[in-house]
N, C-alpha and C positions, 0 to 999 in steps of 0.2 A: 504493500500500500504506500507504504513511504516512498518508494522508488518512483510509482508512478506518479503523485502528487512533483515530484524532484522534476520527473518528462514533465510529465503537464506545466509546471513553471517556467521550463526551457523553451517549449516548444511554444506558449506563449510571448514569453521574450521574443523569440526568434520574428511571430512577426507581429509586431509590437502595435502598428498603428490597426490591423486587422483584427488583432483580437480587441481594441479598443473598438473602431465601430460595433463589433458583433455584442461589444458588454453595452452600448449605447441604449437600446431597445431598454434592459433591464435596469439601466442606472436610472433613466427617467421612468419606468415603471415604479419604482421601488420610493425613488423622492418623491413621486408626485402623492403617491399613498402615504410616505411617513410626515409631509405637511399634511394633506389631508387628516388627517388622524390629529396631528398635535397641536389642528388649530382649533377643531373640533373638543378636544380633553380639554385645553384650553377656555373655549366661549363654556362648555358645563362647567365649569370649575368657576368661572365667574357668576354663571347663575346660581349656581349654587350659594356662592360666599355674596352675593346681592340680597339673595332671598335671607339666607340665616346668619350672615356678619362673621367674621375676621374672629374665629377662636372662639364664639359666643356659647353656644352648646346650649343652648337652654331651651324648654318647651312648654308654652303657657297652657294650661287644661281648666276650662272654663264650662258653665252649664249651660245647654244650649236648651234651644224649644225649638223643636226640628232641625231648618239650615241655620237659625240664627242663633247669636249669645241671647241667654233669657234678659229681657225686656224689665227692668226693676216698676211694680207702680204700686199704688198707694197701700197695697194690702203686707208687704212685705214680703218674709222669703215664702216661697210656696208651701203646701202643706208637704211633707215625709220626703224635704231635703234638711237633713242636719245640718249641725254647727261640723267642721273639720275640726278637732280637738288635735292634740298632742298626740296621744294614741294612732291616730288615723296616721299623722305627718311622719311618724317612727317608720310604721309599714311602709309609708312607699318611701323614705329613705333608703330600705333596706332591699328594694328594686335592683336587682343585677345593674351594675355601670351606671347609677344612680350616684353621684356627688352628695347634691345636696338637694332641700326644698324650702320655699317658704310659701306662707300665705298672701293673699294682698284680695284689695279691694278697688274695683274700679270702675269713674263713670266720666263722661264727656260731660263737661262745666263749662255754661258760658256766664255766670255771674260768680267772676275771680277780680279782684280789682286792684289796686293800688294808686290811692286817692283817686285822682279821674281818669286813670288809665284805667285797662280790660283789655284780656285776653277772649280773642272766639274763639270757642272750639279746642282749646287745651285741656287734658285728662288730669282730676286727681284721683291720686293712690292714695289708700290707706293700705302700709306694708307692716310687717312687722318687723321684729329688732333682727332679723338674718336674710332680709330680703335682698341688701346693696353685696353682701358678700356670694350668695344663692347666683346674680345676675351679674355679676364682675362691675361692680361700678365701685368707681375712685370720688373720695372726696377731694374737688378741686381748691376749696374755699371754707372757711370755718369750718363746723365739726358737723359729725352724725350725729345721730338718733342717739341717746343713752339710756340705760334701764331705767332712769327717773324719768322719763319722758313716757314713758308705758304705766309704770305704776302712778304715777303723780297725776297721769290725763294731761302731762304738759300741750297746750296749743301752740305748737315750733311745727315748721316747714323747709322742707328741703325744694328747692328748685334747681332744675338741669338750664343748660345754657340757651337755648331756647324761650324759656318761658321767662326766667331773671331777663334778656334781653327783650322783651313785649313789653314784659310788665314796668320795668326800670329804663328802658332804653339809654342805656350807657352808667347809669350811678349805680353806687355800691348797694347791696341790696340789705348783707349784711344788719342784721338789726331792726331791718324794718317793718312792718307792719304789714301784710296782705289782708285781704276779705275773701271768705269762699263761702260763699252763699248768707252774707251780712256778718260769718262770724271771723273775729281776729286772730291770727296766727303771725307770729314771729318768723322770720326767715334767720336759719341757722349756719343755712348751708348750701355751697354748690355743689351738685354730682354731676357723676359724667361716666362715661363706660372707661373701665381701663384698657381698651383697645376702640380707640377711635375710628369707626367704619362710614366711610362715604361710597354709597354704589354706584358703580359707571350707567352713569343717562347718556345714550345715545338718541334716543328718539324718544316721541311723546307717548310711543307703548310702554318704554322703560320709565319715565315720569310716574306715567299712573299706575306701573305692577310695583316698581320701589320705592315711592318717595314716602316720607314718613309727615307725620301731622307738623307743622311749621309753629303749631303754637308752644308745644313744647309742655312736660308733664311738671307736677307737682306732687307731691309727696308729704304725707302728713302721718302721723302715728294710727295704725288702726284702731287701738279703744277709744281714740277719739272722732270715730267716723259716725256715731248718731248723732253727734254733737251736730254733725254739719246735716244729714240727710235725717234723724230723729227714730229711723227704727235698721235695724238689722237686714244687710243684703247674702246672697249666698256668694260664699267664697271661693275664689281661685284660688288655683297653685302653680306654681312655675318651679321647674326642675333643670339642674343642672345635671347632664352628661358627660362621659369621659371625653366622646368624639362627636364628629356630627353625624357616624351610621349607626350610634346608637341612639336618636332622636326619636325615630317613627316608633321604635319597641318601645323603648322606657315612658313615650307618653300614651303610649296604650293601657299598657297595663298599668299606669298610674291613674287612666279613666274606669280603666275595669275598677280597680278597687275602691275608687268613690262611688259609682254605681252600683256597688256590693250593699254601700251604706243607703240607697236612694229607698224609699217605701209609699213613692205617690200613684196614686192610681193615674195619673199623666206622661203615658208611656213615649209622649213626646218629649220629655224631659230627661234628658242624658246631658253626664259629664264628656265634651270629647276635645281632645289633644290640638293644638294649633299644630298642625302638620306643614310647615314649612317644607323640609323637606321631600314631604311627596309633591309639594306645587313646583318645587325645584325638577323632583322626574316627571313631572306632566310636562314644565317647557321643555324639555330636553327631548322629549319624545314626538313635538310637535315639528321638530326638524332630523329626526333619525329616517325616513323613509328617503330625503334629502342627500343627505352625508352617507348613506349604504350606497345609494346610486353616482355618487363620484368616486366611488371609491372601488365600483365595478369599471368604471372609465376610465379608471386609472388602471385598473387591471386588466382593462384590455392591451395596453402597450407592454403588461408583462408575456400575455400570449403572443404579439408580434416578436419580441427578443427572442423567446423560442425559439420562432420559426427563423430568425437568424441564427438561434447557435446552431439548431439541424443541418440549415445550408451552409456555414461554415466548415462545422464538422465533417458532410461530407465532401464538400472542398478538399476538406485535409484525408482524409481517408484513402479518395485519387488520388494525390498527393507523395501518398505516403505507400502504396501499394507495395513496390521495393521492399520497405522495409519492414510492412506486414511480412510480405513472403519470407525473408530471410529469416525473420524469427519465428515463423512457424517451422521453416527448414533445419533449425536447430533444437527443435523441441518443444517450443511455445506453444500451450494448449490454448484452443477457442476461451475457454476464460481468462484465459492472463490478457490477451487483446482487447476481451470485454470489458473487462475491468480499466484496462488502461486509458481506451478513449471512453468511457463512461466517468473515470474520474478526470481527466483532462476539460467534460464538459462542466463539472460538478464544480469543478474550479475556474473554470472561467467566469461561469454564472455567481460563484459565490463571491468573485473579485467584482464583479456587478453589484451585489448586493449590498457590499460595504461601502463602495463609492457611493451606490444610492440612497446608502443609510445617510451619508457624512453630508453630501449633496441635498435632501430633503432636511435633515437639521438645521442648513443653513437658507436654504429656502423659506423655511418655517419661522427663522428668527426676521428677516427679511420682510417679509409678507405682515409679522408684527408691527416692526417697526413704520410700515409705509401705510399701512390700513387703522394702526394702533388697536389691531383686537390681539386679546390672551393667546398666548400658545402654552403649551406643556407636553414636554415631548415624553412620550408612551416609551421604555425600555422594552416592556412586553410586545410591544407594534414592531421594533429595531429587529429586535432577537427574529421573531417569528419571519419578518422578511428576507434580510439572509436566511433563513431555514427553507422561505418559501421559495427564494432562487437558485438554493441550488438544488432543490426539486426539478423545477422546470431545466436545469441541466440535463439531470439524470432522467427526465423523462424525453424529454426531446433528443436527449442523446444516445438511447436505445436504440433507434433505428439505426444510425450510423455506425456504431458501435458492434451492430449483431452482422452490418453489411460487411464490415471489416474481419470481424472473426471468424464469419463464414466464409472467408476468398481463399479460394486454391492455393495452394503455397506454389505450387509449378508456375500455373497461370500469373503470379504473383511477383515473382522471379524474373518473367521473362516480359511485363510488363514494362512499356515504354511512355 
């Protein structure tokens, strides 16, 4: 085997610009697939990290009434949904790949003021004391929540950057005084995620599938949330995960087991999971039928390379007749022949597939930088097309291969 890979290198060498057109067919086969592929892992990867944020892992599971979150009105929470106690939050802690959980409460406010300013349309939280750790947020500015703030009933407010800027438009907020819904709260604090995420808007689809509410949330202690609405709502929970594939699981079965606890006879009344990540595999799917069919297009130029290393190889086959003959005239069995130009093909096409591996990675970064969409180039796409080139060697090169081992060693000989 080594001997003949050692011929097949020589006899490459030997002619050097002909075995380069014959690898041509499979170099652009091979780059035109491995861009393809890693601009594709690429644009998923950004939908991905659009839809669920830069290292976030979290998954909110909220009560729905059919397709919607349940609707809060004046009667309070519905009859046979519980309180989520302590007890409850341990169990799905204890959720395989499960970090952490907290509780929180929340509604869209449009009477939040500060003196004549008002925010439209900003959401307050009532979270509890493990919710900023639960969802990775950083205190930018004064302090957090403290257990005297829970036991005490203190009315203090956390504001994100967003809503401190509505509300303050440029002053320190620091110290001051808000209104949410007539009653006073102190501002404590700035938060903010400790990973900063903006997602790439290209067009006004990406606006309205990513942007987030502009007025920006506020945050207040949950035993103080009758204070502002006057009776009791049912609770969310938001869960942090190890990764983002373990998202779709750990909020499932963090809604199965609040719905373990549900006893209404309103069977349209389920806890279910903010599934970010399956709207991340819906878009992805909505251009897979797209990305399969260039990626047969591109495989058609790996069948044309074929059918040039065939008619190379038997080019060289003629060629070589002489020397077929002699070394069957010395003992050479039909498999040593076979073998030899079957791996001479094997290696031409595999010297194809590297170049059009190294060819298509730089195509891919190229194609990045000029269009500015994501790539991520696939090692499993790399590996598998060298494997698949020198396939199409060894397949296209059987014919020539069995032509040559079958030639008369006399007729061979006396070949001119």
């Amino acid at each position: 085997m080594l001997e003949n890979i050692r011929l097949s290198f020589k006899g490459i060498w030997s002619h050097k610009m002909r075995s380069f057109l014959t690898m041509l067919g499979i170099i652009i086969g091979i780059a035109a697939i491995i861009a393809i592929v890693s601009t594709i892992k690429g644009t998923n990867e950004q939908i991905k990290e659009n839809l669920i944020g830069a290292g976030d892992n979290t998954v909110e599971i909220s009560l729905y009434q059919g397709d919607w979150t349940y609707e809060m009105g004046y009667e309070g929470i519905p009859t046979g949904v519980p309180v989520i106690n302590s007890q409850v939050l341990d169990e799905i802690k204890d959720i395989e790949n499960v970090v952490g959980a907290s509780l929180y409460l929340s509604r869209q406010e449009f009477e939040v003021y500060h003196l004549n300013t008002s925010i439209s349309g900003g959401y307050v939280l009532g979270v509890d004391n493990s919710y900023f750790d639960t969802c990775n947020y950083i205190i930018k500015r004064g302090r957090g929540f403290c257990e005297k703030d829970f036991s005490e009933y203190r009315k203090v407010a956390l504001l994100d950057k967003d809503s401190a800027e509505a509300l303050f438009q440029g002053e320190d907020p620091l110290g001051k005084t808000i209104e949410i819904k007539r009653q006073p709260y102190v501002v404590v604090g700035i938060v903010a995620k400790a990973k900063e995420f903006e997602p790439t808007i290209n067009s006004i689809d990406d606006y309205y599938t990513y942007s987030q509410d502009a007025s920006g949330k506020i945050y207040v202690p949950d035993c103080t949330w009758p204070v502002i609405y006057q009776y009791d709502e049912p609770q969310n929970v938001v869960i942090e995960v190890e990764s983002t594939d373990d998202m779709t699981n750990a909020g499932k079965k963090t809604a199965d087991i609040l719905n373990g606890y549900l006893s209404t006879t309103d069977e349209t009344l389920k806890y279910k999971a903010e599934d970010l990540l399956k709207q991340a595999q819906d878009i992805q799917e909505l251009s897979k039928s797209t990305n399969s069919m260039l990626i047969w297009i591109a495989g058609i130029s790996l069948i044309v390379g074929g059918i040039g290393v065939m008619n190379i190889m038997l080019v060289s086959v003629t060629e070589r007749t002489q020397e077929i003959g002699l070394k069957k005239a010395i003992g050479a069995k039909k498999s040593n022949i076979l073998g030899q130009f079957l791996t001479e093909a094997a290696v031409l096409t595999s010297m194809g597939g590297i170049m059009g591996v190294i060819v298509g990675i730089i195509l891919a970064e190229v194609i990045s930088r000029l269009s500015e969409m994501p790539v991520a180039i696939s090692i499993p796409a790399a590996i598998a097309a060298v494997v698949f080139s020198m396939a199409i060697g060894i397949i296209f090169g059987v014919f020539p291969s069995y032509k040559a081992a079958a030639l008369d060693p006399i007729e061979a000989l006396r070949h001119e």
